[in-house]
C-alpha positions as CSV (number, residue, x, y, z in Angstrom):
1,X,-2.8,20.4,17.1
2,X,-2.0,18.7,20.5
3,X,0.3,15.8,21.1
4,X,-3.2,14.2,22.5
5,X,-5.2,14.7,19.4
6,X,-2.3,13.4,17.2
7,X,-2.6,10.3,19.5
8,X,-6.2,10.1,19.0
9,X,-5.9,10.4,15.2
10,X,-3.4,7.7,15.5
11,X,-5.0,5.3,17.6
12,X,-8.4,5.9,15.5
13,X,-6.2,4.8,12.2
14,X,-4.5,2.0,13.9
15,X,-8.4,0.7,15.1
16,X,-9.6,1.1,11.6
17,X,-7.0,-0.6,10.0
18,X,-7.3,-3.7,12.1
19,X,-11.1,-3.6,11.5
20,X,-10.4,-3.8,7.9
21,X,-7.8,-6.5,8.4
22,X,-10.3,-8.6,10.4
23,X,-13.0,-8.2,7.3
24,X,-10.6,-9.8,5.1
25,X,-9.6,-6.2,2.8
26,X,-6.5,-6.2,1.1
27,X,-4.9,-2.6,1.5
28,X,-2.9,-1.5,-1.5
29,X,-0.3,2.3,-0.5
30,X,0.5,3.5,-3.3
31,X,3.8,5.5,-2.3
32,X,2.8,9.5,-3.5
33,X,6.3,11.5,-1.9
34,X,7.5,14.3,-4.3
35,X,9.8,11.4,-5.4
36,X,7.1,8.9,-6.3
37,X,5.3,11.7,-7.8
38,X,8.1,13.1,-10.4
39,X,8.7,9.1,-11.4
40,X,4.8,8.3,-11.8
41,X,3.5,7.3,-9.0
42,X,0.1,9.3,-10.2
43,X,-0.2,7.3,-13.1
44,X,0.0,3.8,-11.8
45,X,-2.4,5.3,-9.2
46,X,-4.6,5.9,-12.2
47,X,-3.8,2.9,-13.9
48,X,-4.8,0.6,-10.4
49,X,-7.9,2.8,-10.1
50,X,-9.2,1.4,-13.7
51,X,-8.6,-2.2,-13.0
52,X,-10.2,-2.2,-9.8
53,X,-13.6,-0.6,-11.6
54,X,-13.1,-3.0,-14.4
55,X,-13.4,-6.0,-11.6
56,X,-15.8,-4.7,-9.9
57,X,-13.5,-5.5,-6.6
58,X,-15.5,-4.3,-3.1
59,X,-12.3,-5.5,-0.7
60,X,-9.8,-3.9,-1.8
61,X,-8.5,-0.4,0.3
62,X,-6.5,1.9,-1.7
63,X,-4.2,4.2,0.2
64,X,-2.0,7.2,-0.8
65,X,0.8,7.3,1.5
66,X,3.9,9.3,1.6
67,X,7.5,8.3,0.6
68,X,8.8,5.1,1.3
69,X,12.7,6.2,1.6
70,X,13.5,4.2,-1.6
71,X,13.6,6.7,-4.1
72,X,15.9,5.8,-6.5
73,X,12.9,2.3,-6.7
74,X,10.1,4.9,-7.4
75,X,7.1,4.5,-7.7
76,X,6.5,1.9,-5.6
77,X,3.5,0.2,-3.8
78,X,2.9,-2.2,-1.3
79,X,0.0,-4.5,-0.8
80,X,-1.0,-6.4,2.7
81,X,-3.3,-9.4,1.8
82,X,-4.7,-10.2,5.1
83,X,-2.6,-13.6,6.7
84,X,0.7,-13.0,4.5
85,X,3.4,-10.2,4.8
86,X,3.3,-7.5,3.1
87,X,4.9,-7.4,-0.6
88,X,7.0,-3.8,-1.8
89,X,7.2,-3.8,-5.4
90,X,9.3,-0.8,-7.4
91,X,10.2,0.7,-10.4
92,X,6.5,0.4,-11.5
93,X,4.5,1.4,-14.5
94,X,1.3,1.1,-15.5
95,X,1.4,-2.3,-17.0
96,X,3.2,-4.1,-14.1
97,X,0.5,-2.6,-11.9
98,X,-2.1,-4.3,-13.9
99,X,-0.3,-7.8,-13.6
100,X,0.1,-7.2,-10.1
101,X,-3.1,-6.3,-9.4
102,X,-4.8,-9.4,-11.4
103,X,-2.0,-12.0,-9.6
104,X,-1.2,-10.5,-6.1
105,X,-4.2,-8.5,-5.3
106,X,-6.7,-10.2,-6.6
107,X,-5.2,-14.1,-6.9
108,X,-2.5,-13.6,-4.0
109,X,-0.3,-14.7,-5.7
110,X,2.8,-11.6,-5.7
111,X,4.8,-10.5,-9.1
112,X,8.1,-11.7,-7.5
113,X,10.1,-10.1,-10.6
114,X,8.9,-6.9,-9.3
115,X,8.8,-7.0,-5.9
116,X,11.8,-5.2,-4.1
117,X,11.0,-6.5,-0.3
118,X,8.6,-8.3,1.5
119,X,7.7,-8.4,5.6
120,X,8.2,-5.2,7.6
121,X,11.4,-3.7,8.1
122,X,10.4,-3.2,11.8
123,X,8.0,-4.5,14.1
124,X,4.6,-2.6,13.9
125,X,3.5,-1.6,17.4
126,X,2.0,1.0,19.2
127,X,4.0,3.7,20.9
128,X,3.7,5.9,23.8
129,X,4.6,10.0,23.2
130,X,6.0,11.7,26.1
């Protein structure tokens, strides 16, 4: 693969995701490195999967993403509710997910006894390769 089709892919993602943003979808990463793996990342996937068929939701993106560098705080996910910073919450198991899904995702209201961060540890911007 080429450095330009790596910057297509990228600026095709980046496009998508502010299209989603605009519509008003929350986006929940569920952080799947080896790491978040071996602590149970899978199951709280599984766990987040249920509640969002139980409620029917329609808005709501779920994304498998790689490892978040904190893994002594796995597993981890982080939800972006469009108009607020993003919230990191750790050291998750199935039944945290569930009452973060039914207050943050779905009431926007985050689980601050769970969350580990919130905001971006850097500016988000595009970038030119060279």
């Amino acid at each position: 693969m080429t450095m330009d089709e790596l910057k297509q892919i990228k600026e095709r993602y980046i496009d998508k995701r502010q299209e989603e943003i605009a519509a008003g979808y929350v986006s929940v990463d569920i952080h799947m490195g080896t790491c978040g793996i071996a602590a149970g990342a899978k199951s709280i996937h599984h766990a987040l999967l249920e509640e969002m068929g139980k409620a029917a939701v329609m808005n709501v993106k779920l994304r498998i993403t790689g490892c978040a560098g904190l893994c002594s705080m796995e597993p981890m996910m982080t939800v972006w509710i469009p108009g607020q910073s993003p919230v990191k919450y750790g050291k998750l198991n199935d039944q945290k997910v569930r009452e973060i899904f039914y207050s943050h995702i779905l009431g926007g209201h985050p689980k601050v006894e769970y969350a580990i961060g919130h905001g971006l540890e850097k500016s988000q911007k595009r970038v030119g390769l060279e």
